[in-house]
Residue, then its C-alpha position, 0 to 999 in steps of 0.5 A: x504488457x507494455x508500461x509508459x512513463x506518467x511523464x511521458x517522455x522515457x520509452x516504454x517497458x516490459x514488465x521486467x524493466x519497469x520492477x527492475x528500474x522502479x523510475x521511468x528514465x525521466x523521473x516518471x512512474x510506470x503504468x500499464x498502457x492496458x487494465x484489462x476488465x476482469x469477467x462478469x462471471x468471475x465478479x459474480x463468482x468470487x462470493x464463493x472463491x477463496x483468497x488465493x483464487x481470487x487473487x491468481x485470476x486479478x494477478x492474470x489481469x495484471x501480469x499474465x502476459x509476462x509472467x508464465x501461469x503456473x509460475x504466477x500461481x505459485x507466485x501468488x500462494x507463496x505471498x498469500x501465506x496469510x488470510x486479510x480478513x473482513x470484521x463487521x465493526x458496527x452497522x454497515x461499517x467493516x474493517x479490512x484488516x490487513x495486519x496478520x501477514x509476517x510484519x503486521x502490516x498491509x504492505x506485507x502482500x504487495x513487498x512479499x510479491x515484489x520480491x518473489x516477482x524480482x526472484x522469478x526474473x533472477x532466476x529466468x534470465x540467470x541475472x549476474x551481480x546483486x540487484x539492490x533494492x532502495x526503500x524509503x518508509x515512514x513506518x510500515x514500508x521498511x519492515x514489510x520489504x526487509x521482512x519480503x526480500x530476508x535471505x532472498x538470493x541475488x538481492x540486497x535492500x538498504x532501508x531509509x527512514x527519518x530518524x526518530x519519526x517512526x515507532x520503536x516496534x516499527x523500527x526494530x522490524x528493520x534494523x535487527x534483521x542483518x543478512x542482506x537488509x541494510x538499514x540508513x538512519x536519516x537525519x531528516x523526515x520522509x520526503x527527504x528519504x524518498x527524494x534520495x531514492x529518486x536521486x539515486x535511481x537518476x543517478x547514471x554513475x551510481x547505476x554504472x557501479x551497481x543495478x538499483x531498483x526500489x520497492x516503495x509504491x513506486x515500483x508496479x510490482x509493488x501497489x499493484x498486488x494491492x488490489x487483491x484485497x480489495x477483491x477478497x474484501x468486496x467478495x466477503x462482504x457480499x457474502x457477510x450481508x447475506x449471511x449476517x456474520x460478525x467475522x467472514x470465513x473463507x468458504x461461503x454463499x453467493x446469495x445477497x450482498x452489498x448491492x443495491x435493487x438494480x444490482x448496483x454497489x452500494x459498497x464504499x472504500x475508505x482507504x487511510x492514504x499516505x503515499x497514495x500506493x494502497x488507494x491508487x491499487x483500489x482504484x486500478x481495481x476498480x477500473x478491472x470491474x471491482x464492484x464498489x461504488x465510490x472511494x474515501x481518502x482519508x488524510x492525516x494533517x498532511x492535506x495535500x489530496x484532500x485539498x486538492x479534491x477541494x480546490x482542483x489544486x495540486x500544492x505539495x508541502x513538507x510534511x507534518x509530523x503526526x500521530x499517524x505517522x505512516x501517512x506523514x507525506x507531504x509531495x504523494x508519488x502515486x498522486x501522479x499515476x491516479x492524475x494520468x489514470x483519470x486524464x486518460x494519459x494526459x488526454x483530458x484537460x486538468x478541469x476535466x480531470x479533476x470532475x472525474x476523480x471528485x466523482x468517484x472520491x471524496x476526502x477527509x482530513x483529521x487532526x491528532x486529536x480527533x484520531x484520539x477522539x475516535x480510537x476513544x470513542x469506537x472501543x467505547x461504543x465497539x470493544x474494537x482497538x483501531x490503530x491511529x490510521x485505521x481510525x481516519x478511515x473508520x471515521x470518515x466512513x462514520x461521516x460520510x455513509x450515506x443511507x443504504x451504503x455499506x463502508x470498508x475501511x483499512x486497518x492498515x497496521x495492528x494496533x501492538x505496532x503503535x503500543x505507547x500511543x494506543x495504550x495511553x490512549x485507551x487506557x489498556x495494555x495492547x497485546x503484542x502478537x509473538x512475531x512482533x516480540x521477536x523482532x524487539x529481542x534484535x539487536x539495533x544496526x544502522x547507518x546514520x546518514x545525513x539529508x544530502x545526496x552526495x553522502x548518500x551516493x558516496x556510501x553506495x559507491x562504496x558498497 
Protein backbone atom coordinates (compact mmCIF):
# COMPACT_ATOMS: atom_id res chain seq x y z
CA UNK A 1 0.00 0.00 0.00
CA UNK A 2 1.26 3.46 -1.06
CA UNK A 3 0.18 6.56 1.01
CA UNK A 4 0.05 10.21 -0.46
CA UNK A 5 0.03 13.66 1.15
CA UNK A 6 -3.47 15.23 1.87
CA UNK A 7 -1.51 18.20 0.59
CA UNK A 8 -0.54 16.77 -2.40
CA UNK A 9 2.84 17.86 -2.90
CA UNK A 10 5.29 15.50 -0.87
CA UNK A 11 6.06 11.76 -2.77
CA UNK A 12 4.28 8.95 -1.77
CA UNK A 13 5.31 6.40 0.97
CA UNK A 14 5.54 2.99 1.91
CA UNK A 15 4.01 2.03 4.91
CA UNK A 16 7.26 2.00 6.92
CA UNK A 17 7.72 6.08 6.04
CA UNK A 18 4.62 7.26 6.63
CA UNK A 19 4.65 5.40 10.70
CA UNK A 20 8.26 6.52 10.71
CA UNK A 21 8.10 10.25 9.52
CA UNK A 22 4.12 10.94 10.99
CA UNK A 23 4.09 14.34 8.42
CA UNK A 24 4.29 14.35 4.59
CA UNK A 25 7.39 16.35 3.74
CA UNK A 26 4.98 19.21 2.88
CA UNK A 27 3.30 19.27 6.17
CA UNK A 28 0.47 17.01 4.78
CA UNK A 29 -1.00 13.87 6.68
CA UNK A 30 -0.74 10.57 4.99
CA UNK A 31 -3.43 8.67 3.62
CA UNK A 32 -3.91 5.37 2.08
CA UNK A 33 -4.27 5.72 -2.18
CA UNK A 34 -6.45 2.56 -1.60
CA UNK A 35 -9.45 1.42 1.31
CA UNK A 36 -10.20 -1.69 0.51
CA UNK A 37 -13.92 -2.89 1.16
CA UNK A 38 -13.92 -5.78 3.44
CA UNK A 39 -16.12 -8.91 2.27
CA UNK A 40 -19.95 -9.22 2.59
CA UNK A 41 -19.41 -12.69 4.21
CA UNK A 42 -17.01 -11.27 6.80
CA UNK A 43 -19.70 -8.39 7.75
CA UNK A 44 -22.40 -10.83 8.03
CA UNK A 45 -20.04 -13.30 9.82
CA UNK A 46 -18.75 -10.88 12.75
CA UNK A 47 -21.85 -11.41 15.01
CA UNK A 48 -20.30 -14.77 15.67
CA UNK A 49 -16.43 -13.79 15.74
CA UNK A 50 -14.34 -12.66 18.61
CA UNK A 51 -12.60 -9.30 19.33
CA UNK A 52 -9.21 -10.08 17.99
CA UNK A 53 -10.49 -12.07 14.95
CA UNK A 54 -12.54 -9.19 13.82
CA UNK A 55 -10.17 -6.93 14.40
CA UNK A 56 -6.60 -9.09 12.40
CA UNK A 57 -9.00 -9.50 9.26
CA UNK A 58 -9.88 -5.09 9.29
CA UNK A 59 -5.99 -5.14 10.17
CA UNK A 60 -5.36 -7.15 6.82
CA UNK A 61 -7.70 -4.41 5.02
CA UNK A 62 -5.43 -1.85 6.29
CA UNK A 63 -1.89 -3.39 6.18
CA UNK A 64 -1.68 -6.50 4.76
CA UNK A 65 0.20 -5.53 2.02
CA UNK A 66 3.18 -4.34 4.26
CA UNK A 67 3.37 -6.23 7.18
CA UNK A 68 3.57 -10.22 6.80
CA UNK A 69 0.12 -12.09 8.18
CA UNK A 70 1.08 -14.03 11.08
CA UNK A 71 3.39 -11.06 11.89
CA UNK A 72 0.16 -8.79 11.86
CA UNK A 73 -1.68 -11.40 13.80
CA UNK A 74 0.46 -11.41 16.41
CA UNK A 75 0.57 -7.63 16.24
CA UNK A 76 -3.11 -7.31 16.75
CA UNK A 77 -3.47 -10.03 19.90
CA UNK A 78 -0.73 -8.56 21.78
CA UNK A 79 -2.63 -4.75 21.41
CA UNK A 80 -5.94 -6.38 22.14
CA UNK A 81 -4.91 -7.83 25.43
CA UNK A 82 -8.12 -6.30 26.67
CA UNK A 83 -11.85 -6.48 25.70
CA UNK A 84 -13.77 -2.88 24.40
CA UNK A 85 -17.23 -3.69 25.31
CA UNK A 86 -20.72 -2.82 24.53
CA UNK A 87 -23.30 -1.55 27.63
CA UNK A 88 -27.10 -1.01 26.81
CA UNK A 89 -27.50 2.46 28.62
CA UNK A 90 -31.36 2.69 27.83
CA UNK A 91 -33.75 1.99 25.08
CA UNK A 92 -31.83 2.04 21.90
CA UNK A 93 -28.75 4.02 23.28
CA UNK A 94 -25.20 1.75 23.84
CA UNK A 95 -22.04 2.75 25.14
CA UNK A 96 -18.80 1.85 23.65
CA UNK A 97 -16.56 1.64 26.39
CA UNK A 98 -13.14 1.88 25.39
CA UNK A 99 -11.85 2.30 29.17
CA UNK A 100 -10.47 -1.05 30.17
CA UNK A 101 -7.13 -1.10 28.40
CA UNK A 102 -3.79 -0.42 30.75
CA UNK A 103 -4.60 3.36 31.01
CA UNK A 104 -8.31 3.60 30.90
CA UNK A 105 -8.70 5.21 27.96
CA UNK A 106 -9.55 4.58 23.83
CA UNK A 107 -6.38 5.53 22.82
CA UNK A 108 -4.92 2.37 24.46
CA UNK A 109 -5.43 0.12 21.28
CA UNK A 110 -4.37 2.73 18.41
CA UNK A 111 -0.64 3.63 20.66
CA UNK A 112 -0.20 -0.08 22.12
CA UNK A 113 -0.47 -0.92 17.97
CA UNK A 114 1.70 2.11 16.71
CA UNK A 115 4.45 1.01 19.03
CA UNK A 116 4.37 -2.84 18.38
CA UNK A 117 4.01 -1.82 14.34
CA UNK A 118 7.45 0.69 14.88
CA UNK A 119 8.94 -2.52 16.69
CA UNK A 120 8.31 -4.73 14.24
CA UNK A 121 10.20 -2.48 11.60
CA UNK A 122 13.02 -1.99 14.02
CA UNK A 123 13.58 -5.00 14.14
CA UNK A 124 12.99 -5.97 10.38
CA UNK A 125 15.20 -3.66 8.60
CA UNK A 126 17.76 -3.86 12.39
CA UNK A 127 17.29 -0.14 12.40
CA UNK A 128 20.63 1.77 14.06
CA UNK A 129 20.33 4.65 16.67
CA UNK A 130 17.00 5.66 18.82
CA UNK A 131 13.94 6.74 16.88
CA UNK A 132 11.94 9.35 19.05
CA UNK A 133 8.86 9.70 19.09
CA UNK A 134 6.88 13.32 19.50
CA UNK A 135 3.43 13.58 21.17
CA UNK A 136 1.61 16.24 22.04
CA UNK A 137 -1.90 15.54 24.39
CA UNK A 138 -4.66 17.11 26.01
CA UNK A 139 -5.08 14.28 28.49
CA UNK A 140 -5.44 10.80 27.26
CA UNK A 141 -2.88 10.78 24.33
CA UNK A 142 0.11 11.05 26.65
CA UNK A 143 -0.76 8.51 28.77
CA UNK A 144 -1.84 6.01 26.13
CA UNK A 145 1.60 6.45 24.27
CA UNK A 146 3.77 6.62 27.35
CA UNK A 147 2.19 3.45 28.71
CA UNK A 148 2.33 1.57 24.66
CA UNK A 149 6.08 2.54 23.82
CA UNK A 150 7.45 1.88 28.15
CA UNK A 151 10.49 -0.32 27.74
CA UNK A 152 10.17 -0.51 24.31
CA UNK A 153 13.73 -0.95 22.81
CA UNK A 154 15.16 1.54 20.29
CA UNK A 155 12.57 3.86 21.07
CA UNK A 156 12.52 7.01 23.24
CA UNK A 157 8.90 9.32 23.70
CA UNK A 158 8.91 12.98 24.93
CA UNK A 159 5.32 13.99 25.87
CA UNK A 160 4.17 17.53 25.55
CA UNK A 161 1.01 18.56 27.07
CA UNK A 162 -0.20 22.46 28.24
CA UNK A 163 0.57 22.89 31.83
CA UNK A 164 -2.21 22.97 34.27
CA UNK A 165 -4.83 22.08 31.28
CA UNK A 166 -5.11 18.36 32.05
CA UNK A 167 -6.36 16.28 34.97
CA UNK A 168 -4.20 15.44 37.88
CA UNK A 169 -4.79 11.44 37.24
CA UNK A 170 -4.03 12.07 33.61
CA UNK A 171 -0.95 13.83 34.25
CA UNK A 172 0.58 11.17 36.58
CA UNK A 173 -0.05 8.55 33.77
CA UNK A 174 3.12 10.16 32.03
CA UNK A 175 5.11 11.75 34.13
CA UNK A 176 5.97 8.97 36.77
CA UNK A 177 6.77 6.49 34.32
CA UNK A 178 10.65 7.51 33.71
CA UNK A 179 12.89 4.97 31.24
CA UNK A 180 12.58 5.90 28.00
CA UNK A 181 9.14 8.49 28.41
CA UNK A 182 10.31 12.07 28.87
CA UNK A 183 7.74 14.15 29.79
CA UNK A 184 7.66 18.50 28.63
CA UNK A 185 5.49 20.74 30.52
CA UNK A 186 4.44 23.35 28.26
CA UNK A 187 3.78 26.87 29.38
CA UNK A 188 0.87 27.25 26.69
CA UNK A 189 -2.43 25.19 25.65
CA UNK A 190 -2.56 22.14 23.24
CA UNK A 191 -2.26 23.78 20.07
CA UNK A 192 0.53 25.40 21.03
CA UNK A 193 2.11 21.89 21.99
CA UNK A 194 0.94 20.07 18.66
CA UNK A 195 2.30 23.02 16.49
CA UNK A 196 6.00 22.27 18.03
CA UNK A 197 5.44 18.85 17.05
CA UNK A 198 4.89 19.75 13.58
CA UNK A 199 7.71 22.23 13.70
CA UNK A 200 10.11 19.91 14.63
CA UNK A 201 9.26 17.24 12.23
CA UNK A 202 9.71 20.40 9.24
CA UNK A 203 12.63 21.01 11.10
CA UNK A 204 15.79 19.60 8.52
CA UNK A 205 18.65 20.25 11.11
CA UNK A 206 16.88 18.50 14.10
CA UNK A 207 15.79 15.44 11.91
CA UNK A 208 19.74 15.60 10.86
CA UNK A 209 20.68 15.23 14.42
CA UNK A 210 18.11 12.71 15.64
CA UNK A 211 15.12 10.44 13.55
CA UNK A 212 11.44 11.78 14.76
CA UNK A 213 8.29 10.26 14.18
CA UNK A 214 4.98 11.17 16.22
CA UNK A 215 2.43 9.03 17.64
CA UNK A 216 -0.64 11.76 17.94
CA UNK A 217 -3.48 10.78 15.45
CA UNK A 218 -1.53 12.09 12.78
CA UNK A 219 0.46 9.11 12.53
CA UNK A 220 -1.55 6.19 10.42
CA UNK A 221 -0.64 3.85 12.52
CA UNK A 222 -1.80 5.45 15.20
CA UNK A 223 -6.14 6.44 13.94
CA UNK A 224 -6.25 3.94 11.71
CA UNK A 225 -6.42 0.64 14.40
CA UNK A 226 -9.30 2.65 15.64
CA UNK A 227 -11.71 1.39 13.66
CA UNK A 228 -11.36 -1.82 15.23
CA UNK A 229 -13.75 -1.21 17.73
CA UNK A 230 -15.95 0.07 15.71
CA UNK A 231 -16.31 -3.45 13.94
CA UNK A 232 -16.22 -5.18 17.50
CA UNK A 233 -19.17 -2.52 18.26
CA UNK A 234 -21.44 -2.93 15.18
CA UNK A 235 -21.02 -6.83 15.62
CA UNK A 236 -22.05 -6.92 19.48
CA UNK A 237 -25.04 -4.90 18.75
CA UNK A 238 -26.43 -6.77 16.21
CA UNK A 239 -26.05 -9.63 18.47
CA UNK A 240 -27.16 -7.68 21.62
CA UNK A 241 -30.62 -6.72 19.72
CA UNK A 242 -31.33 -10.20 19.00
CA UNK A 243 -30.57 -11.26 22.17
CA UNK A 244 -31.92 -8.66 24.18
CA UNK A 245 -28.85 -8.32 26.68
CA UNK A 246 -27.68 -5.62 29.06
CA UNK A 247 -23.86 -6.28 28.54
CA UNK A 248 -22.79 -8.22 25.16
CA UNK A 249 -20.34 -11.16 25.98
CA UNK A 250 -17.79 -12.47 23.36
CA UNK A 251 -19.11 -15.60 21.97
CA UNK A 252 -22.86 -14.95 20.60
CA UNK A 253 -25.47 -15.53 17.56
CA UNK A 254 -25.65 -14.08 14.08
CA UNK A 255 -29.74 -14.07 14.12
CA UNK A 256 -31.40 -10.17 14.37
CA UNK A 257 -29.49 -6.95 14.90
CA UNK A 258 -29.41 -3.45 14.07
CA UNK A 259 -30.80 -3.54 10.83
CA UNK A 260 -33.79 -2.45 9.47
CA UNK A 261 -36.71 -4.73 6.84
CA UNK A 262 -34.43 -4.31 3.86
CA UNK A 263 -31.49 -5.17 5.62
CA UNK A 264 -30.13 -1.79 5.82
CA UNK A 265 -28.28 -0.21 9.48
CA UNK A 266 -30.17 1.38 11.34
CA UNK A 267 -27.21 1.45 13.47
CA UNK A 268 -25.86 5.57 14.54
CA UNK A 269 -22.23 6.38 15.84
CA UNK A 270 -21.79 9.29 17.97
CA UNK A 271 -18.31 9.86 18.24
CA UNK A 272 -17.12 12.71 21.26
CA UNK A 273 -14.27 14.38 18.55
CA UNK A 274 -11.43 16.58 19.81
CA UNK A 275 -8.55 15.95 17.40
CA UNK A 276 -11.02 14.14 14.99
CA UNK A 277 -8.52 10.88 14.92
CA UNK A 278 -11.02 8.61 16.52
CA UNK A 279 -14.06 9.66 14.08
CA UNK A 280 -11.96 9.88 11.18
CA UNK A 281 -10.94 5.68 12.16
CA UNK A 282 -14.90 5.34 12.05
CA UNK A 283 -15.34 6.93 8.83
CA UNK A 284 -12.51 4.87 7.18
CA UNK A 285 -14.44 1.96 8.43
CA UNK A 286 -17.21 2.76 7.06
CA UNK A 287 -16.13 3.37 3.64
CA UNK A 288 -14.44 -0.69 4.40
CA UNK A 289 -18.31 -1.59 4.57
CA UNK A 290 -18.68 -0.98 8.43
CA UNK A 291 -22.40 -1.22 8.57
CA UNK A 292 -23.84 1.81 10.18
CA UNK A 293 -25.97 4.16 9.02
CA UNK A 294 -24.81 7.79 9.83
CA UNK A 295 -22.32 9.26 12.35
CA UNK A 296 -22.76 12.20 14.94
CA UNK A 297 -19.66 14.37 16.11
CA UNK A 298 -20.28 15.77 18.99
CA UNK A 299 -18.13 19.00 20.31
CA UNK A 300 -17.37 20.45 23.30
CA UNK A 301 -17.45 24.54 23.25
CA UNK A 302 -14.62 24.01 20.60
CA UNK A 303 -17.13 24.35 17.57
CA UNK A 304 -14.97 24.27 14.76
CA UNK A 305 -16.42 21.12 12.91
CA UNK A 306 -19.71 21.70 13.92
CA UNK A 307 -19.89 24.99 12.26
CA UNK A 308 -18.24 23.86 9.62
CA UNK A 309 -20.99 21.24 8.95
CA UNK A 310 -23.26 24.50 9.23
CA UNK A 311 -21.82 26.75 7.17
CA UNK A 312 -19.44 24.98 4.74
CA UNK A 313 -16.70 27.06 6.40
CA UNK A 314 -13.78 25.75 7.86
CA UNK A 315 -12.55 28.70 10.44
CA UNK A 316 -9.91 27.39 13.07
CA UNK A 317 -9.43 29.21 16.50
CA UNK A 318 -7.90 28.96 19.64
CA UNK A 319 -8.90 26.91 21.68
CA UNK A 320 -11.43 26.92 24.95
CA UNK A 321 -10.46 25.59 27.82
CA UNK A 322 -13.38 23.27 28.96
CA UNK A 323 -14.74 20.50 31.27
CA UNK A 324 -14.11 18.07 28.43
CA UNK A 325 -10.73 18.92 28.31
CA UNK A 326 -9.35 16.25 25.80
CA UNK A 327 -11.61 17.70 23.27
CA UNK A 328 -10.19 21.23 23.82
CA UNK A 329 -8.78 21.55 19.98
CA UNK A 330 -9.29 24.40 18.16
CA UNK A 331 -7.42 23.80 14.53
CA UNK A 332 -8.51 19.42 14.42
CA UNK A 333 -5.36 17.66 12.34
CA UNK A 334 -7.60 14.66 11.18
CA UNK A 335 -10.03 17.63 9.72
CA UNK A 336 -7.66 17.52 6.71
CA UNK A 337 -7.95 13.84 5.98
CA UNK A 338 -11.98 13.44 6.08
CA UNK A 339 -11.83 16.82 3.69
CA UNK A 340 -9.45 14.64 1.08
CA UNK A 341 -11.61 11.30 2.01
CA UNK A 342 -14.79 12.90 0.95
CA UNK A 343 -13.30 15.33 -2.26
CA UNK A 344 -12.09 12.39 -3.22
CA UNK A 345 -8.49 13.37 -3.13
CA UNK A 346 -9.14 17.00 -4.05
CA UNK A 347 -11.10 15.65 -6.98
CA UNK A 348 -14.89 17.26 -5.87
CA UNK A 349 -15.30 20.83 -5.62
CA UNK A 350 -15.45 22.32 -1.78
CA UNK A 351 -19.56 22.51 -2.13
CA UNK A 352 -19.66 19.15 -3.33
CA UNK A 353 -17.59 18.07 -0.82
CA UNK A 354 -19.03 19.80 2.13
CA UNK A 355 -22.92 17.78 0.54
CA UNK A 356 -21.18 14.40 1.17
CA UNK A 357 -19.80 14.78 4.36
CA UNK A 358 -23.43 16.73 5.73
CA UNK A 359 -24.89 13.49 4.36
CA UNK A 360 -23.26 10.87 6.33
CA UNK A 361 -22.54 13.35 9.85
CA UNK A 362 -24.39 15.73 11.48
CA UNK A 363 -22.83 17.80 14.78
CA UNK A 364 -23.39 18.84 18.09
CA UNK A 365 -21.96 21.33 20.39
CA UNK A 366 -22.34 21.54 24.43
CA UNK A 367 -21.48 23.69 26.97
CA UNK A 368 -19.82 23.13 30.30
CA UNK A 369 -22.93 23.05 31.99
CA UNK A 370 -25.09 20.77 29.78
CA UNK A 371 -22.36 18.28 30.13
CA UNK A 372 -23.08 18.65 33.85
CA UNK A 373 -26.56 18.97 32.93
CA UNK A 374 -26.40 15.41 31.34
CA UNK A 375 -23.70 13.46 33.57
CA UNK A 376 -26.85 14.49 36.37
CA UNK A 377 -29.46 13.52 34.53
CA UNK A 378 -28.40 9.91 33.12
CA UNK A 379 -27.03 8.48 36.72
CA UNK A 380 -30.41 9.83 37.80
CA UNK A 381 -32.62 8.11 35.23
CA UNK A 382 -29.65 4.94 34.25
CA UNK A 383 -27.45 4.51 37.63
CA UNK A 384 -24.95 4.96 34.59
CA UNK A 385 -21.51 7.21 35.40
CA UNK A 386 -20.43 9.19 31.91
CA UNK A 387 -17.31 11.01 32.20
CA UNK A 388 -17.61 14.58 30.80
CA UNK A 389 -16.84 13.53 27.25
CA UNK A 390 -18.83 10.58 26.96
CA UNK A 391 -21.71 12.57 27.98
CA UNK A 392 -21.64 14.97 24.43
CA UNK A 393 -22.02 11.77 22.85
CA UNK A 394 -24.71 10.28 24.96
CA UNK A 395 -26.54 13.50 24.67
CA UNK A 396 -26.40 13.91 21.17
CA UNK A 397 -27.62 10.38 20.70
CA UNK A 398 -30.54 11.15 23.07
CA UNK A 399 -31.14 14.58 20.57
CA UNK A 400 -31.04 13.31 17.29
CA UNK A 401 -32.08 9.44 17.24
CA UNK A 402 -34.62 9.29 15.01
CA UNK A 403 -37.59 6.38 15.24
CA UNK A 404 -36.02 2.77 14.65
CA UNK A 405 -32.59 3.74 15.21
CA UNK A 406 -30.08 2.54 17.16
CA UNK A 407 -27.12 4.82 18.96
CA UNK A 408 -23.57 3.91 20.14
CA UNK A 409 -21.64 6.51 21.63
CA UNK A 410 -17.81 6.36 23.11
CA UNK A 411 -17.17 6.22 26.35
CA UNK A 412 -13.82 7.41 25.71
CA UNK A 413 -12.22 7.63 29.33
CA UNK A 414 -13.55 5.97 32.71
CA UNK A 415 -14.88 8.32 34.63
CA UNK A 416 -11.68 7.86 37.94
CA UNK A 417 -9.44 9.60 35.17
CA UNK A 418 -11.79 12.93 36.00
CA UNK A 419 -12.39 12.03 39.85
CA UNK A 420 -12.88 15.69 41.18
CA UNK A 421 -15.10 17.03 38.66
CA UNK A 422 -17.29 13.63 38.50
CA UNK A 423 -17.52 13.34 42.14
CA UNK A 424 -18.53 16.93 42.55
CA UNK A 425 -20.77 16.67 40.10
CA UNK A 426 -22.54 13.34 41.04
CA UNK A 427 -22.38 13.86 44.08
CA UNK A 428 -20.49 10.38 44.90
CA UNK A 429 -17.19 9.15 45.45
CA UNK A 430 -15.90 7.66 41.93
CA UNK A 431 -13.97 4.20 42.44
CA UNK A 432 -10.80 4.36 41.09
CA UNK A 433 -9.66 1.10 39.26
CA UNK A 434 -5.88 -0.33 40.93
CA UNK A 435 -4.06 0.25 37.54
CA UNK A 436 -4.96 3.98 37.70
CA UNK A 437 -3.93 4.08 41.57
CA UNK A 438 -0.33 2.98 40.69
CA UNK A 439 0.33 5.17 38.64
CA UNK A 440 -0.73 8.25 41.24
CA UNK A 441 1.78 6.58 43.96
CA UNK A 442 4.79 8.07 41.02
CA UNK A 443 6.89 10.35 41.58
CA UNK A 444 6.44 13.74 39.16
CA UNK A 445 9.24 14.24 36.20
CA UNK A 446 8.99 16.91 33.91
CA UNK A 447 10.60 19.37 31.79
CA UNK A 448 9.15 22.81 31.98
CA UNK A 449 9.23 24.28 28.61
CA UNK A 450 8.07 27.54 27.38
CA UNK A 451 5.47 27.88 23.68
CA UNK A 452 8.75 28.86 21.33
CA UNK A 453 9.88 26.79 19.15
CA UNK A 454 13.52 27.60 19.42
CA UNK A 455 13.47 26.46 23.11
CA UNK A 456 12.06 23.42 22.21
CA UNK A 457 14.67 22.66 19.46
CA UNK A 458 17.46 23.60 21.50
CA UNK A 459 16.45 21.11 24.28
CA UNK A 460 16.34 18.40 21.60
CA UNK A 461 19.74 19.07 19.99
CA UNK A 462 20.73 18.65 23.20
CA UNK A 463 19.39 15.25 23.77
Amino acid sequence: MKYYSTNHQAPVADLRKAVVKGLAEDRGLYMPEEIHKLPKAFIDDMPTMRFQDIAFNVASAFFGDDVDLDGLQNLVYDTLQFDCPVVKVKENIYALELFHGPTLAFKDVGARFMARLLQYFIRQEGTKGTVNVLVATSGDTGSAVANGFLGVEGIHVYVLYPKGKVSPIQECQFTTLGQNITAIEVDGVFDDCQALVKSAFMDEELNKHMMLTSANSINVARFLPQAFYYFNAAARISRNEALGRRTLATEGTQEGGARSEDGSSNLVVCVPSGNFGNICAALFGHQMGLPVKRFIAANNANDIFYNYLQTGKYEPKPSKQTLANAMDVGDPSNFARIIDLYSEGGRLSAEETHQRITSLISGATYSDEQIKETMRRCYEETGYILDPHGACGYRALEEQLQPGEIGVFCETAHPAKFKEKVDEILGIDVEIPERLQAFMKGKKQSVAMSKDFADFKAYLLKQ
